[in-house]
C-alpha positions as CSV (number, residue, x, y, z in Angstrom):
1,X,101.5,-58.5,-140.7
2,X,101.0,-55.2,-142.2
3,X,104.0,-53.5,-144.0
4,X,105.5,-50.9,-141.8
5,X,107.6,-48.2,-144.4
6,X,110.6,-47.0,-142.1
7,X,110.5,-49.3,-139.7
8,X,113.4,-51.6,-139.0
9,X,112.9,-55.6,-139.8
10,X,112.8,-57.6,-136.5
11,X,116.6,-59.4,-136.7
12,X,117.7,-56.0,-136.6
13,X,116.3,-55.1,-133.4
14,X,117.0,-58.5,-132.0
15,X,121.1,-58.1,-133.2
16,X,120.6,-54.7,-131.4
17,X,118.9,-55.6,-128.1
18,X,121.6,-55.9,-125.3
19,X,120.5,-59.1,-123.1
20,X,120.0,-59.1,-119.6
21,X,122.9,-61.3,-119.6
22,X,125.6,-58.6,-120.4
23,X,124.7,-55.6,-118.7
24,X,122.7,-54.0,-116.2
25,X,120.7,-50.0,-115.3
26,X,124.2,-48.8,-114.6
27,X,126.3,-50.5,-117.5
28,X,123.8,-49.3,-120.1
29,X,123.5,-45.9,-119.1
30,X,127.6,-45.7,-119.1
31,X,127.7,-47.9,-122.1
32,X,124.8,-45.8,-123.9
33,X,126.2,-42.3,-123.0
34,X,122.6,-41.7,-121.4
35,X,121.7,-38.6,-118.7
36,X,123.5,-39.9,-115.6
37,X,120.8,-38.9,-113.4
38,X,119.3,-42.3,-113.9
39,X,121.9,-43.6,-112.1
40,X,120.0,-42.4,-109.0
41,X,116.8,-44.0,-109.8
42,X,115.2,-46.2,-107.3
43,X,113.6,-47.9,-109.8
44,X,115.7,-49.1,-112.1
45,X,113.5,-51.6,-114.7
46,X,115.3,-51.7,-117.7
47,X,113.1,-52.7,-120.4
48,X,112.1,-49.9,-122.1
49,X,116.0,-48.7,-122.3
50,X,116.5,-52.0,-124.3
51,X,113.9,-51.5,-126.7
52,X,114.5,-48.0,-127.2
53,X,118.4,-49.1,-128.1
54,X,117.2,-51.9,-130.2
55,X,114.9,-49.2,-132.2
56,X,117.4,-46.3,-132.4
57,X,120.5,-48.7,-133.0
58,X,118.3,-50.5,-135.9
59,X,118.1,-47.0,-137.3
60,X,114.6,-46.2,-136.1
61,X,114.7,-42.4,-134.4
62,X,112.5,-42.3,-131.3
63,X,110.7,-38.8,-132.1
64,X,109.3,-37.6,-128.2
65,X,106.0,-36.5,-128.3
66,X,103.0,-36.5,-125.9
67,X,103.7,-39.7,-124.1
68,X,105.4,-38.3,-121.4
69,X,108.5,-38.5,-122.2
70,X,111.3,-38.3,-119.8
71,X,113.9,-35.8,-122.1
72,X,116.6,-38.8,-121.7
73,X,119.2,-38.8,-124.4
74,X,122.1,-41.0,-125.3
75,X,125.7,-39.4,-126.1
76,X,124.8,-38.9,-130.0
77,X,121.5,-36.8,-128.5
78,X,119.1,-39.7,-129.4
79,X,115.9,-40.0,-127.4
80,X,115.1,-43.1,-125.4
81,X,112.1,-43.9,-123.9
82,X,112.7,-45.5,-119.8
83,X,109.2,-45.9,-118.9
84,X,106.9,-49.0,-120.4
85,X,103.5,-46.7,-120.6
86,X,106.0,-43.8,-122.3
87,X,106.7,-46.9,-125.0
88,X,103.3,-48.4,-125.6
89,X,102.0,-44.8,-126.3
90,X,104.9,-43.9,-128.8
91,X,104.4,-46.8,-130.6
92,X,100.8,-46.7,-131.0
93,X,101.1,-43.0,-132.3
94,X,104.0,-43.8,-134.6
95,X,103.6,-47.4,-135.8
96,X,99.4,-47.5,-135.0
97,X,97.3,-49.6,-132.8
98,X,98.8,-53.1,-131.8
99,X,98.3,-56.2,-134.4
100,X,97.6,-58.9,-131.7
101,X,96.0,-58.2,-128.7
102,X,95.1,-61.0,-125.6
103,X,96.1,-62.6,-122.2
104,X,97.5,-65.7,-123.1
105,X,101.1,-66.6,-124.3
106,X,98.4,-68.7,-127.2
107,X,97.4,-65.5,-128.5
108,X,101.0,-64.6,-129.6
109,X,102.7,-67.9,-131.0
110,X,104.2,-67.8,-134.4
111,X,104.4,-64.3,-134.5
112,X,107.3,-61.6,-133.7
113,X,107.9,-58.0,-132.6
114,X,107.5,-55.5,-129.8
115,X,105.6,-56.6,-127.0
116,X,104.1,-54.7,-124.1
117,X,102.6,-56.0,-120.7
118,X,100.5,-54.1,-118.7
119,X,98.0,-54.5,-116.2
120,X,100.4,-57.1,-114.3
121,X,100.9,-58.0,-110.7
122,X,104.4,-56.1,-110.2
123,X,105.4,-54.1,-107.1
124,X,107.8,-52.1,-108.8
125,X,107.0,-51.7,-112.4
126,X,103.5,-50.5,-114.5
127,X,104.6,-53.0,-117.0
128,X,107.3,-54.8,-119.3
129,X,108.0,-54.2,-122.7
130,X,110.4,-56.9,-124.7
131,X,111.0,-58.7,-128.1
132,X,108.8,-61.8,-129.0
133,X,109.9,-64.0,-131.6
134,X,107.3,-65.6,-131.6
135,X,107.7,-68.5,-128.9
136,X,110.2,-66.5,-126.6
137,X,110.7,-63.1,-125.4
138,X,114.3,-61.4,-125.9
139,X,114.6,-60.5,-121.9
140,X,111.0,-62.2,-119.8
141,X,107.8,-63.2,-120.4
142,X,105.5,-62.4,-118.1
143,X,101.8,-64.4,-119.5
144,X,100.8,-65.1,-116.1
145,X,101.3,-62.3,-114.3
146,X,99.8,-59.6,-116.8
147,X,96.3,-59.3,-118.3
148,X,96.9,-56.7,-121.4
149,X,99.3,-57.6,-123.8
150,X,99.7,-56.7,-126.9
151,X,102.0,-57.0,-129.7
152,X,103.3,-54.4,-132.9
153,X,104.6,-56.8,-135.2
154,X,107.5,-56.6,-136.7
């Protein structure tokens, strides 16, 4: 793993991440303070919202840029990223290109950070974006139903 200057270590964004467990779309964007027009979202894959708390609470600031971002803030006017493709392009434009790239759960063992699925077999979402510590991700894995994942360690 490469050194990554101003990034947060990984047990910070794990102690950050809010599980699927304890809250829902709804619960985070009340908890989080975020625009409550996403309460009227069809589509309401939660993902990226839990990464993008994990980073910004870990005291990494999300900086929007070109990757579509949606202008959602929480109530201290911190960006956060809702969309998986929105996430996999700010972090390879801030952090750099993925360390581990593959298709099998294999590929990723032992090691631990942000991981994105894409290219998967989902009605409803482009992708899934989680935290992999190395044998387990924070919210779902999805190996078998995805063909491009790739990992930014941490």
């Amino acid at each position: 793993m490469r050194p990554r200057p101003g990034w947060p270590k990984f047990s910070e964004l794990k102690s950050n991440y809010p599980s699927y467990e304890s809250i829902d779309w709804d619960g985070l964007v009340d908890k989080e303070g975020l625009d409550s027009w996403l309460k009227g979202v069809a589509d309401k894959n939660t993902c990226a919202m839990r990464v993008s708390r994990a980073l910004t609470h870990a005291g990494k600031e999300i900086v929007p840029g070109s990757c579509d971002w949606s202008g959602v803030r929480d109530s201290k006017n911190r960006p956060y990223i809702i969309r998986v493709a929105t996430m996999r392009c700010y972090l390879e434009n801030q952090y750099g290109p993925a360390d581990v790239t593959g298709s099998s759960e294999s590929d990723f063992r032992g090691r631990q950070g942000i991981i994105v699925f894409e290219n998967c077999r989902f009605q409803a979402a482009t992708g899934h974006v989680d935290l992999w510590d190395g044998s387990s991700c924070a919210g779902h894995a999805y190996f078998s139903d995805c063909s491009n994942i790739r990992l930014f360690e941490f």
